[in-house]
N, C-alpha and C positions, 0 to 999 in steps of 0.2 A: 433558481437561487432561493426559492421558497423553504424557510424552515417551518418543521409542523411542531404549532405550537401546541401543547397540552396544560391547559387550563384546570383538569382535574388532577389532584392530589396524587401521588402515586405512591403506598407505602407497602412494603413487607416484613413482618417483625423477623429478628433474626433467630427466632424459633425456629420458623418456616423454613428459614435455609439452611441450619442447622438439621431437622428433620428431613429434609430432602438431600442432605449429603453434601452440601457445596459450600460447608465451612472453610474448606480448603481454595476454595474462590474465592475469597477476600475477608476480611476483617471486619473491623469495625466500622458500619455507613454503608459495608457492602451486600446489598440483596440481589440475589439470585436465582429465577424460576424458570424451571424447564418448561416451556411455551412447548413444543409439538417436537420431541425428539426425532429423528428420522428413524426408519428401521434400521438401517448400516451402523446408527452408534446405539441402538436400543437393545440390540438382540446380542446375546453374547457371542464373542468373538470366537470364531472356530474357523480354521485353516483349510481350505480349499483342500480338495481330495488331489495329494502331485501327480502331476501329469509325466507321463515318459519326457524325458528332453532330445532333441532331435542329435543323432549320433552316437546315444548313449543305449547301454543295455539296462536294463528294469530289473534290477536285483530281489531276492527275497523282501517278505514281508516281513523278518525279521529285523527290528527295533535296534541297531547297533550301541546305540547310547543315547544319551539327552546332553542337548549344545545350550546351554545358557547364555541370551544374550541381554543386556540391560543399556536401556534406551534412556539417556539423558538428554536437554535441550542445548545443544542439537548433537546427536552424537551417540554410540553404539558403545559400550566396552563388553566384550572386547571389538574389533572390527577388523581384526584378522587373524585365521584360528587356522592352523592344520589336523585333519582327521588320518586315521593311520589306512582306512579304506573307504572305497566307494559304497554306498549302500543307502538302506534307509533311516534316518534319525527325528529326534524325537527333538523340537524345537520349543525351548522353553524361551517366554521376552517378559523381561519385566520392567518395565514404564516406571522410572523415577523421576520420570520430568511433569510437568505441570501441562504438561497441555499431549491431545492422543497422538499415540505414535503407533507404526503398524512395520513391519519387516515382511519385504514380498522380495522373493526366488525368479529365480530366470523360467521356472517351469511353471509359473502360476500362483503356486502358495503363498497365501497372503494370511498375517495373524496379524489380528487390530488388539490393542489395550488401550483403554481410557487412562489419562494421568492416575500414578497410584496403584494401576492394578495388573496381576499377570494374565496372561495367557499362552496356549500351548498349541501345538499342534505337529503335524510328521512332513517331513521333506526327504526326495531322495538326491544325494548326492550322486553325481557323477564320477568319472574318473577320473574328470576335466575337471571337476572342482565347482566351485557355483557364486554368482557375486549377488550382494540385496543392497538393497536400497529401503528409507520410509517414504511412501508414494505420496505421503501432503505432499501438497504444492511448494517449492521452496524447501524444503528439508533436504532433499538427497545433494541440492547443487551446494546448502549449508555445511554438508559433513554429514550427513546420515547415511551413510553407505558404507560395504563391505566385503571380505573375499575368504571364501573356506576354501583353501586345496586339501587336493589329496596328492601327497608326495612330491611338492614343490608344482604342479600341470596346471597351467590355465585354463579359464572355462572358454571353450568354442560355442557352446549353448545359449549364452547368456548377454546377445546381443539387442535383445529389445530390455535389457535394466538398463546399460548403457544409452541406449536409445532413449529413454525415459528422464534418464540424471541428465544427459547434455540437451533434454528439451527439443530432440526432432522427432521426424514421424516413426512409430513402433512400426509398421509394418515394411514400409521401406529397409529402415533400418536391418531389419530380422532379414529379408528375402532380397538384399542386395540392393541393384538399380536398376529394376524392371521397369520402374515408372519415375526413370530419370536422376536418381541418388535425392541421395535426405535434402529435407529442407537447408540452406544454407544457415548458420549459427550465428555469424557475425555481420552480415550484409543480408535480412533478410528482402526477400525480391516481393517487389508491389503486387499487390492483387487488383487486378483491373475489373474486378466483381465486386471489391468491399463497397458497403455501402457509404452515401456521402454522410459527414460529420458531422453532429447536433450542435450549432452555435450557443455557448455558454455567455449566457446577459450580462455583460459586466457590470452593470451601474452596480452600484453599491444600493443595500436595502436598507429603508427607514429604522433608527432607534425603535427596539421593542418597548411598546408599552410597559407602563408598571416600575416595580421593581424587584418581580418574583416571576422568574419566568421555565415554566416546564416546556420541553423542547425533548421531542424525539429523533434519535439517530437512529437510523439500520443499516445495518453493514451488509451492502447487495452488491452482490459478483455477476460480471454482466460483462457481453462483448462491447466493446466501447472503439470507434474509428477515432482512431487520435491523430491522423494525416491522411488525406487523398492515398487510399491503397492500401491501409495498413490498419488492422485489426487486432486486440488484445483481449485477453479475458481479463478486464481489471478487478480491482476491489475497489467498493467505494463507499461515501456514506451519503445515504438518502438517494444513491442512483450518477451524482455527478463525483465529476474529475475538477479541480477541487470540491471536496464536502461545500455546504452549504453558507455562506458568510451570515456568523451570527453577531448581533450587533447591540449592547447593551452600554452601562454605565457607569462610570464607581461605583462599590458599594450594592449592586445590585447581587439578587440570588439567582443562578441559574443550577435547574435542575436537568442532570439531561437522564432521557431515560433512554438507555443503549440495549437496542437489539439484534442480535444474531439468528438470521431463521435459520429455519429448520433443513434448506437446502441448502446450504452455506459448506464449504471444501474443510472449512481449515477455522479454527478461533480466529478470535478478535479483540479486539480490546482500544482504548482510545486516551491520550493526553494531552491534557487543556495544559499549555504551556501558561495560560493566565489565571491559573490556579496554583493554590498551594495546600495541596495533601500528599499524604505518605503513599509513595509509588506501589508499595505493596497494601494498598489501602485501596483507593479506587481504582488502580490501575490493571488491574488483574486480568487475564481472561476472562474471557467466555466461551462454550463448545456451541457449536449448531444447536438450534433449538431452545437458547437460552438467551434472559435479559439482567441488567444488572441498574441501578440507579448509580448514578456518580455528580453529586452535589457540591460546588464550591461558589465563593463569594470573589466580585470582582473587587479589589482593593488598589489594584493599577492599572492606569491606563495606559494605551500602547495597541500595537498593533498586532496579535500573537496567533501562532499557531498551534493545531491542532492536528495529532495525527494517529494512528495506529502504533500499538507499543509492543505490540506480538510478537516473537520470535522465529523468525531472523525480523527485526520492525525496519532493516534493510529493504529488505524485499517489501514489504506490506506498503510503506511509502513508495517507493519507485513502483509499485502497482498503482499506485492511486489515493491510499488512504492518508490524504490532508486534507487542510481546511485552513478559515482566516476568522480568527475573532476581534472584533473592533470593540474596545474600551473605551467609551470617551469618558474625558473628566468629569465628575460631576456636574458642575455646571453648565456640559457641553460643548461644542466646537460651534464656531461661527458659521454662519451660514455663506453658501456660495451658490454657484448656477448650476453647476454641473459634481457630483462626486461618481469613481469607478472604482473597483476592488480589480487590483491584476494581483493573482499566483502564478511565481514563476516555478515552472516543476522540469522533471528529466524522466525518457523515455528512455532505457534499455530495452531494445525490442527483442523479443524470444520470435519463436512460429507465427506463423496468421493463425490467427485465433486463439493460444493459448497465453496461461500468463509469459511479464514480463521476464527477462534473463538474469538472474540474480549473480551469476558467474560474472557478465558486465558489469553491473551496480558495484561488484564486492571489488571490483580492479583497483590497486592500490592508486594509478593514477586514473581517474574516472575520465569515462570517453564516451558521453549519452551518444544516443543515436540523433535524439530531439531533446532540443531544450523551447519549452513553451510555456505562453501564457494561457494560464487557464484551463490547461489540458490539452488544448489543440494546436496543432501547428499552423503557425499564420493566418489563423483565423479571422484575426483582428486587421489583415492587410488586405484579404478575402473583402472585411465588412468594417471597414474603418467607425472608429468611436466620434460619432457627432457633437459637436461644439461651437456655442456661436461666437466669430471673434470678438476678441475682446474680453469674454466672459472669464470669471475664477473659476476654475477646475482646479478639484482634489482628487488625487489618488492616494488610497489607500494599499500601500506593496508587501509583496511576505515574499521571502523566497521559502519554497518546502524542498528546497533540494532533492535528491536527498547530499548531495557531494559538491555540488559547483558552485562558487560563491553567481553573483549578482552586481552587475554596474548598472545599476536603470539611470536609463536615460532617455529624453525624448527631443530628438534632434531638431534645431530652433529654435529652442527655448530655454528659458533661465530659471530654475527652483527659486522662489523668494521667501519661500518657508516648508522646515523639514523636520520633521523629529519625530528622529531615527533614535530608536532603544531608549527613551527618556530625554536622550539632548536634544536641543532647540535651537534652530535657528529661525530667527524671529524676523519679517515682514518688518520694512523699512528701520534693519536697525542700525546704531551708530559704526557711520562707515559706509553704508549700503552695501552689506556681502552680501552673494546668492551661491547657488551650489551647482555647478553644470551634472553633477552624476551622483549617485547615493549609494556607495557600498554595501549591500546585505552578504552576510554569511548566509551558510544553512539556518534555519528557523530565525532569521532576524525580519525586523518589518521597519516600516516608516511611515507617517502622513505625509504628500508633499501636495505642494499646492504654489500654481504657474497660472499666465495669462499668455492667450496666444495674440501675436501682435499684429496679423494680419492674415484675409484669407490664405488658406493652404490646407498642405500635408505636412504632419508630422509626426516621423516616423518614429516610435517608438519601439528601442532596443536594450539588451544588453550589453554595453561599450565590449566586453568580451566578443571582438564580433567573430572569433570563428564558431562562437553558434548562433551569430544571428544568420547564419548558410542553413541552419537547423532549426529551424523554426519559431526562435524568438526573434519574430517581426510584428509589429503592427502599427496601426496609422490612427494617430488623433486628429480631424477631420475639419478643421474653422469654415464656419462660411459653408460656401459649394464648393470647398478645395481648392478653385482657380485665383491665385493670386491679381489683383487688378493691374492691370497695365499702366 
């Protein structure tokens, strides 16, 4: 849960980005420098030489026409064309969206464009007709995908782009069920070889010194075990599932310096919900191999999220990318024995090892696979949260959804102080109310803060219990757990 702090100044005049082309990355406050582009987005874009497709015949080398397609976020026009025959043509794409898009064929060809720019290249159509897709991650299951016939015929060729869009294995997929049929989509099946889970430290981290604080983010794609069995290539920032809990206070500055390396799939981008800038200000992308500064002042306190804003930012959250920023008043929060940060988040699970299913996330009524704290399933029931009775414990709660609300509650006990989105309930007040459960929406948070009143277990859930079956469980721990006789 260590944030790295940066002590030294970080500036780039907006010459600089202006000069290097990435005025169109943000505005004003927004600086941008290609850090180590990779070859894949450096070298200009040229279309793989097509390959015969399987069942089809390989027509002349004759150019029939050129097919214009234009690539918005997220989306093709057109994205579905008929050609009057089979043959070879001339594929023109041009990227009017903000961030890279690339259009790949059932036989291979693929033509990449950075936002803003065209490129070209030759496909042979079949007689079967042909479908494409944009192979970022998360694009094609958004709407980036497509279908050329020829005379009303379906492609028989073009079973690994399918393959691709619905997120199972390509080779299965192409060559039938030689080894067993495609991975399952919806119920994917445990892997008794994933490795075991990294436990994420809940306590909550000390107020940053100061009142000017530089903080680097990098947004690292990484397989990550989010359940005994079960493996995803997340997105994250700094490595963890939630991002790293930063923790400052009115009035303070925080600089964050946000990096994209250079092996990174797909842009990034990041919103400090406890900030107030223009979303086409700081919020902007970044491509692989690039960083940006994104500077705001803390003006209120509260418990706020942070998360990825990229496009589908569906997808980029239910991968991973959130976080929890802690606000305290100026003055600070009272002191107690014990304080922890839980994020509650949602797993759509895709394949073993690839990202998550964004088809799931996008379901009008949302149905995670895992709903947890922290990133992991049951962790905290795994490795209950120690506390000695008697003592005040605070938690600090965010739900990052991205779709499910939040009943936190921790069974046994009574909130005697909560405030949730600015409102307050206040410790011994007229009346003596307390709160048995604290509703969060998506991106809402709350402090709350209890006393356990004897040794034990206490389980902490979301009152929603058909997913505390899914892994929102865990145990706050008084004592040595054994109640006294």
């Amino acid at each position: 849960m260590k944030t790295h702090i940066q002590h030294r100044m970080y500036a780039v005049t907006g010459l600089l980005a202006l000069s290097l082309g990435l005025a169109g990355c943000g505005g004003r406050g927004n600086y941008v420098t290609n850090l180590n582009q990779p070859a894949a987005l450096s070298q200009p874009a040229v279309a793989a030489a097509p390959q015969q497709a399987e069942g089809t015949t390989l027509l002349s080398n004759e150019v029939l026409g050129t097919l214009e397609f234009r690539a918005f976020d997220l989306g093709y026009k057109p994205n579905k064309l008929e050609v009057e025959k089979a043959g070879r043509y001339s594929i023109k794409l041009v990227n009017e969206g903000v961030m890279p898009h690339d259009i790949v064929f059932g036989d291979g060809t693929k033509i990449y464009a950075d936002a803003g720019q065209t490129a070209q290249g030759e496909v042979v159509i079949s007689a079967a007709g042909a479908k494409f897709i944009c192979s970022v991650p998360g694009h094609a299951a958004a709407g980036m995908k497509g279908e050329i016939t020829v005379k009303g015929a379906t492609s028989a060729a073009d079973k690994i782009i399918e393959a691709a869009a619905a997120g199972t294995d390509k080779a299965t997929a192409a060559h039938g069920d030689d080894h067993g049929g495609p991975l399952p989509t919806g119920d994917v099946a445990e892997d008794p070889n994933a490795p075991p889970y990294e436990l994420f430290d809940a306590a909550a981290p000390a107020l940053l010194e100061g009142s000017v604080h530089d903080i680097t983010l990098e947004t690292i794609e990484k397989p990550m075990t989010v359940a005994p069995g079960f493996v995803q290539q997340v997105w994250t920032f700094n490595g963890t599932v939630p991002g790293p809990v930063i923790r400052v206070k009115v009035g303070d500055t925080v600089r964050i310096r946000l990096k994209n390396p250079a092996n990174s799939t797909v842009p990034h981008s990041v919103d400090f919900h406890s900030s107030q800038v223009a979303w086409n200000d700081e919020m902007t992308n970044i491509n692989p191999g690039e960083e940006k500064i994104y500077e705001w002042k803390a003006d209120y306190a509260g418990v706020w999220m942070y998360h990825c804003g990229t496009a589908p930012a569906l997808h980029h959250i239910a991968n991973g990318m959130y976080g929890m920023v802690i606000v305290e008043p100026k003055e600070g929060l009272p002191p107690v024995d014990k304080e922890f940060a839980i994020v509650q988040g949602e797993w759509y699970l895709g394949p073993q090892g690839e990202v998550s299913s964004l088809e799931k996330a996008a379901a009008a009524a949302p149905a995670p696979d895992l709903v947890v704290f922290n990133g992991v399933a049951n962790q905290y029931k795994d490795h209950p949260l120690q506390v000695g009775t008697g003592e005040r414990v605070r938690f600090f709660v965010l739900n990052a959804g991205p779709s499910v609300d939040s009943s936190f509650h921790i069974v046994g006990t009574i909130f005697d102080t909560v405030i949730k989105e600015g409102v307050v309930l206040s410790r011994n007040n007229p009346g003596n109310y307390g709160s048995q459960a604290v509703d969060l929406a998506p991106a809402q948070g709350a402090i709350i803060e209890l006393t356990t009143a004897e040794d034990g277990k206490y389980p902490i859930v979301t009152h929603a219990f058909n997913f505390v079956g899914r892994g929102a469980l865990g145990l706050l721990q008084a004592g040595d757990g054994e109640p006294q006789k």
